[in-house]
N, CA, C and O atoms as a GROMACS GRO file, in nm:
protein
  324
    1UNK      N    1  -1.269   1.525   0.184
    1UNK     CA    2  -1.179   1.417   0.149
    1UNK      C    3  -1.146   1.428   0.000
    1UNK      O    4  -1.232   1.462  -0.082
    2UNK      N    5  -1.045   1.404  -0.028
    2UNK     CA    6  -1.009   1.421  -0.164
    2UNK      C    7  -0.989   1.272  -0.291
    2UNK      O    8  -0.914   1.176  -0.272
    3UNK      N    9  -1.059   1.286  -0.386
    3UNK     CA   10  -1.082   1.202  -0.450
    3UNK      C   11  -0.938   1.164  -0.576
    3UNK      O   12  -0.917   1.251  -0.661
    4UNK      N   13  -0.865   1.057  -0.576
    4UNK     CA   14  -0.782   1.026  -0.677
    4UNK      C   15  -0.830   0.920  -0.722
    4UNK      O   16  -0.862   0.832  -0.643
    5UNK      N   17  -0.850   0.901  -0.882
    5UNK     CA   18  -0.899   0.839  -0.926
    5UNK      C   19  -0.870   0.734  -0.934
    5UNK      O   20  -0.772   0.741  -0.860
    6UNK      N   21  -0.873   0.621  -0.968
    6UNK     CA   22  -0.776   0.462  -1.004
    6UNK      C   23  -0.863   0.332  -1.018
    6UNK      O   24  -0.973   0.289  -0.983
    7UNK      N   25  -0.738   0.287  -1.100
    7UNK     CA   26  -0.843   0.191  -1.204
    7UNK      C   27  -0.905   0.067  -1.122
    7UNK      O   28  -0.854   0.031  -1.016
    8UNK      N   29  -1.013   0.006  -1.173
    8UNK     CA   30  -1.078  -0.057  -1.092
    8UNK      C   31  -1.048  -0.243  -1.082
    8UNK      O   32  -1.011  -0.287  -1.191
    9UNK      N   33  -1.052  -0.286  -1.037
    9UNK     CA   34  -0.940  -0.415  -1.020
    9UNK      C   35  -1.032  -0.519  -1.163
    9UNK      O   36  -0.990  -0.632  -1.191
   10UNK      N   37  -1.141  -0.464  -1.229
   10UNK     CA   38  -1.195  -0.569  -1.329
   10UNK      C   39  -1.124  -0.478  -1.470
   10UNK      O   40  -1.143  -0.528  -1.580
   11UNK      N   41  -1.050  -0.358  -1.464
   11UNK     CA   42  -1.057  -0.307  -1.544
   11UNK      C   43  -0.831  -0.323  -1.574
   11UNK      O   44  -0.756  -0.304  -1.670
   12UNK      N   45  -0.818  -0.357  -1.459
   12UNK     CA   46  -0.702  -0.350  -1.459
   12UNK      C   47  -0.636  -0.488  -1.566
   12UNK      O   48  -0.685  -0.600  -1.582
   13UNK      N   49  -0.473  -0.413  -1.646
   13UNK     CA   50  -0.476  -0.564  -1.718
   13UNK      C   51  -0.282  -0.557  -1.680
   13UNK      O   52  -0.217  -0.498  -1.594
   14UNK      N   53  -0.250  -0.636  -1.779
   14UNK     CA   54  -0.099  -0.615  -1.772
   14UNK      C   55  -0.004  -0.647  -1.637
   14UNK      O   56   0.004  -0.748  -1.566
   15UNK      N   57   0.071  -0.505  -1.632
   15UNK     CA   58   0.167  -0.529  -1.502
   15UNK      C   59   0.050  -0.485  -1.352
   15UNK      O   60   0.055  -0.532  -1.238
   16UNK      N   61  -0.038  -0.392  -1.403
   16UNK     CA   62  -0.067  -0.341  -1.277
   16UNK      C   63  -0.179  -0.457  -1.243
   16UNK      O   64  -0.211  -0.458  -1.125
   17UNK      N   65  -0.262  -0.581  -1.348
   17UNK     CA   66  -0.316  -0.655  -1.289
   17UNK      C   67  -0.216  -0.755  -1.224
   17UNK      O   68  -0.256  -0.833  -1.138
   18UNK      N   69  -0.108  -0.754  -1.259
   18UNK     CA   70  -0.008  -0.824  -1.184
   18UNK      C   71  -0.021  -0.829  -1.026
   18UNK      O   72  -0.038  -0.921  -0.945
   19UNK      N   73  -0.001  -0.659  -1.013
   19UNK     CA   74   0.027  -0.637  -0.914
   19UNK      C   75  -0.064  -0.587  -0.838
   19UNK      O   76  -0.035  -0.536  -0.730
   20UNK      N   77  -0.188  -0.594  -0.884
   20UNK     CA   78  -0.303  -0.641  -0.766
   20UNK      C   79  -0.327  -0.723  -0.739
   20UNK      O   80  -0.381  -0.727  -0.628
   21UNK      N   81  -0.303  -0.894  -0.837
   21UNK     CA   82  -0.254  -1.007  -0.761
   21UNK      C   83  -0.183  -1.012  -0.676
   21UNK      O   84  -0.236  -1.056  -0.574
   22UNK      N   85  -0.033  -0.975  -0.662
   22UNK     CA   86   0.031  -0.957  -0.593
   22UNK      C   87  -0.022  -0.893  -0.439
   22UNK      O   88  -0.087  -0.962  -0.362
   23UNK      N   89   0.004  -0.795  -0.418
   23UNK     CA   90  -0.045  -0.701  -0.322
   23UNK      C   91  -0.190  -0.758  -0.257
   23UNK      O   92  -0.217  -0.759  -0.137
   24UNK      N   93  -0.264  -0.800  -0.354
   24UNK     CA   94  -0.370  -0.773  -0.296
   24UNK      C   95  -0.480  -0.896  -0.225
   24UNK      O   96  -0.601  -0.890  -0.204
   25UNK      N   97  -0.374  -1.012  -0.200
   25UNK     CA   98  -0.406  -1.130  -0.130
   25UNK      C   99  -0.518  -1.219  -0.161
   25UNK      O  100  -0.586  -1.159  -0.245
   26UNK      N  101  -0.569  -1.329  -0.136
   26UNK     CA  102  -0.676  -1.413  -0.210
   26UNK      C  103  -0.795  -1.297  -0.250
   26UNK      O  104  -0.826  -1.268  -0.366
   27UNK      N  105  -0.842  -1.252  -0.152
   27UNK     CA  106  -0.977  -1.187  -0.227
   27UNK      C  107  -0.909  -1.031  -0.298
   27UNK      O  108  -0.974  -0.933  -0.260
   28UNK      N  109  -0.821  -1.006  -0.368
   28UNK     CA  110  -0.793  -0.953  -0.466
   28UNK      C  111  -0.794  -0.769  -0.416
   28UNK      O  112  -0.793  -0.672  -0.491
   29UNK      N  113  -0.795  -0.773  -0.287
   29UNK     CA  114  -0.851  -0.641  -0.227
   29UNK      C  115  -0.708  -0.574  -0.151
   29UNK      O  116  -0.660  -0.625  -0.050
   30UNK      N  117  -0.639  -0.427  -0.231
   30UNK     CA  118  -0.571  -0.374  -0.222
   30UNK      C  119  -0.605  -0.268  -0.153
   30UNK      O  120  -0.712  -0.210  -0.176
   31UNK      N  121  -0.491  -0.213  -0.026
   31UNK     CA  122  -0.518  -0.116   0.031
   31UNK      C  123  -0.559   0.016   0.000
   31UNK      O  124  -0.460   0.059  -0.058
   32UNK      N  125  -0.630   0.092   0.001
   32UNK     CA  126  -0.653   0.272  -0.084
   32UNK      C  127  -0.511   0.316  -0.060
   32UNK      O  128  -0.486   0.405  -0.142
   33UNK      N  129  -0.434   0.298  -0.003
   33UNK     CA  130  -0.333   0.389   0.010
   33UNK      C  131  -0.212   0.357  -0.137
   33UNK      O  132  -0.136   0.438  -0.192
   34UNK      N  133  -0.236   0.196  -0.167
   34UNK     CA  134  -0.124   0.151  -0.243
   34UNK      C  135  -0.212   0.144  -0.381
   34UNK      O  136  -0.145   0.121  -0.481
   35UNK      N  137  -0.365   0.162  -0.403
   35UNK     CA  138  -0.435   0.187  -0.539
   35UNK      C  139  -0.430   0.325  -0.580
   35UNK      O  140  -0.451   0.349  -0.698
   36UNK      N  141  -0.406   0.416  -0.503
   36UNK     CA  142  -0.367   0.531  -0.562
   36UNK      C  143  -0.314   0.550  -0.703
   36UNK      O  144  -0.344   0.614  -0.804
   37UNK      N  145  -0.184   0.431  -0.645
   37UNK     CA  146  -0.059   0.407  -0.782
   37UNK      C  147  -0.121   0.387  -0.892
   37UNK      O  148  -0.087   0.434  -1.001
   38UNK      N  149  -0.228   0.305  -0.869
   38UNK     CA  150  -0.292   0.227  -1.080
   38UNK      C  151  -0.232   0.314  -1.149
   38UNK      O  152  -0.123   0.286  -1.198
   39UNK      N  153  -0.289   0.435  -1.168
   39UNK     CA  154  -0.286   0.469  -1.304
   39UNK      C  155  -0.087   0.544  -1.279
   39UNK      O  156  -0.023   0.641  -1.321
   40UNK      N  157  -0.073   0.480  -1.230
   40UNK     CA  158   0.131   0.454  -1.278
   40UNK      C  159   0.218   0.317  -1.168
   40UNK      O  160   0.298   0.312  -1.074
   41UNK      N  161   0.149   0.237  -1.245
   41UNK     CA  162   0.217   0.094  -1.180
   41UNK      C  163   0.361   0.083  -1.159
   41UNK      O  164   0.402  -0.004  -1.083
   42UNK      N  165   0.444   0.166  -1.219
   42UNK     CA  166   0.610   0.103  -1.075
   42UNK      C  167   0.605   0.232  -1.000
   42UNK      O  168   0.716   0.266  -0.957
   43UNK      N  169   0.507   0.311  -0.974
   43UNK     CA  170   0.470   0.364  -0.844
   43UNK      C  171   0.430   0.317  -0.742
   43UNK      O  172   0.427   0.361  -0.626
   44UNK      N  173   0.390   0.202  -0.797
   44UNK     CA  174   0.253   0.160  -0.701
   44UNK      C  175   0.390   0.013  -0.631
   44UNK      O  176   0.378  -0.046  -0.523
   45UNK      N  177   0.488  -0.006  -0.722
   45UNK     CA  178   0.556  -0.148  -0.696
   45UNK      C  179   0.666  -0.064  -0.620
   45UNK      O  180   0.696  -0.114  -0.512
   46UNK      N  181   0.713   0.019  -0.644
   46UNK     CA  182   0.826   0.112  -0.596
   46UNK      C  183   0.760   0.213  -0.412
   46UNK      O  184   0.843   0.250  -0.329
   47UNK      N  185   0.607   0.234  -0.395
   47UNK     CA  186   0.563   0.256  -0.261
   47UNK      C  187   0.576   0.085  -0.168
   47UNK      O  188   0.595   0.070  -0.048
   48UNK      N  189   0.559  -0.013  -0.265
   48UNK     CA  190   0.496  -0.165  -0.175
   48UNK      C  191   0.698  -0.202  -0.160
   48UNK      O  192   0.743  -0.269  -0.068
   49UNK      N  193   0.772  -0.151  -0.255
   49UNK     CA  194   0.905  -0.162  -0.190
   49UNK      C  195   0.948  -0.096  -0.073
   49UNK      O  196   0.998  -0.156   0.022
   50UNK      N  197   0.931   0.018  -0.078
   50UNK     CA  198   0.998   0.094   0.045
   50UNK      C  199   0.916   0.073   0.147
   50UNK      O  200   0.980   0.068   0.252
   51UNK      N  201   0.754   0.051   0.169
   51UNK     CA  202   0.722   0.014   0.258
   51UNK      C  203   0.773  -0.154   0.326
   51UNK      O  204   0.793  -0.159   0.448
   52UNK      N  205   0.783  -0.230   0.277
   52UNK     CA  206   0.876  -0.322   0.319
   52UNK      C  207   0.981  -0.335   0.348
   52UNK      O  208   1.026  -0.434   0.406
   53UNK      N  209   1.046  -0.233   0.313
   53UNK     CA  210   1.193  -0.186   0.387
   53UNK      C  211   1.145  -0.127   0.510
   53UNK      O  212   1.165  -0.186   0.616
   54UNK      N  213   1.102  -0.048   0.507
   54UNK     CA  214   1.050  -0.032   0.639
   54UNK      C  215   1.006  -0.073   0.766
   54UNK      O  216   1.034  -0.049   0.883
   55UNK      N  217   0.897  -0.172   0.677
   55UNK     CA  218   0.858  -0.229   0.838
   55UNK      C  219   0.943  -0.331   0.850
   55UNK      O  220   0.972  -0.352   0.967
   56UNK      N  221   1.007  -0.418   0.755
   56UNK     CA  222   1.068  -0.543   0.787
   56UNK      C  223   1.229  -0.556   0.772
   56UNK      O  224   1.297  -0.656   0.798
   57UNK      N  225   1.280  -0.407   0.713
   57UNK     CA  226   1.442  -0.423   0.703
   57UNK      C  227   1.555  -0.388   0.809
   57UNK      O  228   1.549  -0.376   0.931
   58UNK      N  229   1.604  -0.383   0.766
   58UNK     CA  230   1.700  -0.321   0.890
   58UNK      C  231   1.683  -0.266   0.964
   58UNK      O  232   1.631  -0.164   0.918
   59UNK      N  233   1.695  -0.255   1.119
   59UNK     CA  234   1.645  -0.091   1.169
   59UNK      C  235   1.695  -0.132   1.309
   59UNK      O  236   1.735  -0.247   1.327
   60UNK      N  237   1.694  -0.041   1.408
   60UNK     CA  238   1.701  -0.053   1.554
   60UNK      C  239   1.584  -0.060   1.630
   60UNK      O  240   1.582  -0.108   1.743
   61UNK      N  241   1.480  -0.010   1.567
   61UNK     CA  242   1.307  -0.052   1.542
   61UNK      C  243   1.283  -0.206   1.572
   61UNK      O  244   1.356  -0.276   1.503
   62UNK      N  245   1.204  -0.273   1.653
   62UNK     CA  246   1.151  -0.399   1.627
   62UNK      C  247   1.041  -0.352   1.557
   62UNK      O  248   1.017  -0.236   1.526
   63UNK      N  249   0.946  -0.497   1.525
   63UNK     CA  250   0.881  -0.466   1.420
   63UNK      C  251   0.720  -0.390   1.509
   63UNK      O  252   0.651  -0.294   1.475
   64UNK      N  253   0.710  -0.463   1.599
   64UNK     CA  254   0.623  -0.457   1.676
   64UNK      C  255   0.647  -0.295   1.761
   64UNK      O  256   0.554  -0.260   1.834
   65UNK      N  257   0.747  -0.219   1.752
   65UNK     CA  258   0.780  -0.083   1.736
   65UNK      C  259   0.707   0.003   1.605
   65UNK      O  260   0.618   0.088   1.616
   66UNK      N  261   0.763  -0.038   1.497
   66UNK     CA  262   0.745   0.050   1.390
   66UNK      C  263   0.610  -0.001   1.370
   66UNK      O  264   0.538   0.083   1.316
   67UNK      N  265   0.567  -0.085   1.391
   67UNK     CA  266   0.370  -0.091   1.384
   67UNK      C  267   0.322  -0.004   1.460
   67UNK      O  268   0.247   0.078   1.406
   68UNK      N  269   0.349   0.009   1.612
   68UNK     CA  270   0.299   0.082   1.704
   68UNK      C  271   0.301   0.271   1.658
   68UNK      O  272   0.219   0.362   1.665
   69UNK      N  273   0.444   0.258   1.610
   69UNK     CA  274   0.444   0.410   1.546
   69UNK      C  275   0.320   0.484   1.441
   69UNK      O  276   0.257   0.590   1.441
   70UNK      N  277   0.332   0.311   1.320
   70UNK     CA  278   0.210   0.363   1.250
   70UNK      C  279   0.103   0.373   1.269
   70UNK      O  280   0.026   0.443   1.204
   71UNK      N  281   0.074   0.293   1.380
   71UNK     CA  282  -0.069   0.300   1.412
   71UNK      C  283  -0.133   0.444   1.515
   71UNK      O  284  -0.246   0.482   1.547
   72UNK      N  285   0.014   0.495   1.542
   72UNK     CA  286   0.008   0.634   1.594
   72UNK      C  287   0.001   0.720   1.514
   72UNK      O  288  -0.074   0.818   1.522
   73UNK      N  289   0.064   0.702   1.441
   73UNK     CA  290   0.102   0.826   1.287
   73UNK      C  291  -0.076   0.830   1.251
   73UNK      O  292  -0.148   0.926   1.278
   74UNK      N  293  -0.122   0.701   1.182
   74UNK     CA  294  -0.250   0.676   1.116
   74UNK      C  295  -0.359   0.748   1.262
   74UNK      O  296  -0.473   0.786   1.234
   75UNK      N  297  -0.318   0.756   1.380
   75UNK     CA  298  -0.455   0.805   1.473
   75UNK      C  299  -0.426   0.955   1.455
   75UNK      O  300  -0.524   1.022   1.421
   76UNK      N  301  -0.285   1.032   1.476
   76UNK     CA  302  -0.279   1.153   1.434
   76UNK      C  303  -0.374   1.216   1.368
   76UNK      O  304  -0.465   1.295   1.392
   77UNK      N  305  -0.313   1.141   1.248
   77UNK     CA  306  -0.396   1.225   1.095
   77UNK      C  307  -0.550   1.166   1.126
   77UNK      O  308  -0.630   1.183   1.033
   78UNK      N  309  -0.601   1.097   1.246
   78UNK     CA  310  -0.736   1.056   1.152
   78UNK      C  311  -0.798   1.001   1.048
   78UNK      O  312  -0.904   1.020   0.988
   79UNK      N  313  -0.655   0.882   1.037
   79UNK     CA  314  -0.710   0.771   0.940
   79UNK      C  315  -0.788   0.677   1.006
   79UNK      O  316  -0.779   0.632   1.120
   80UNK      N  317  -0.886   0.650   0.895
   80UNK     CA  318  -0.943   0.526   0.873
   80UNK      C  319  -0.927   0.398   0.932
   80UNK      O  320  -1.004   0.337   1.007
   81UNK      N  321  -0.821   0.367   0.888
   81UNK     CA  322  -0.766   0.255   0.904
   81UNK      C  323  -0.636   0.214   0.962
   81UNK      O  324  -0.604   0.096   0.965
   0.00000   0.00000   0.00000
């Protein structure tokens, strides 16, 4: 498994503590996939955009479609989660 480093949510300040408020719901806990970004925060705001286009914008997709996809995509690869 490969290790990317990123900052740790007591260490975080500024925009990117922003935006682990944001993202990261009452108990402050952000997905690994979208902490990657820390160490370049409108990466991290610019992945949590397009993923919301995604699951929730326009599409011929219901939503309850494009979940089902990811949750196929994520068994593929042998994610986690």
């Amino acid at each position: 498994m490969a290790h990317i480093p990123y900052v740790p949510y007591e260490e975080a300040q500024g925009a990117l503590a922003e935006l682990y408020r944001r993202y990261g719901g009452p108990e402050m806990k952000v997905d690994h996939i979208v902490r990657i970004h820390s160490l370049n925060p409108p990466s991290m705001e610019h992945h949590m955009q397009l993923y919301g286009h995604l699951m929730r914008g326009p599409s011929p997709l219901s939503r309850v479609q494009r979940e089902m996809i990811a949750v196929t995509v994520s068994a593929a690869n042998d994610c986690f989660y």
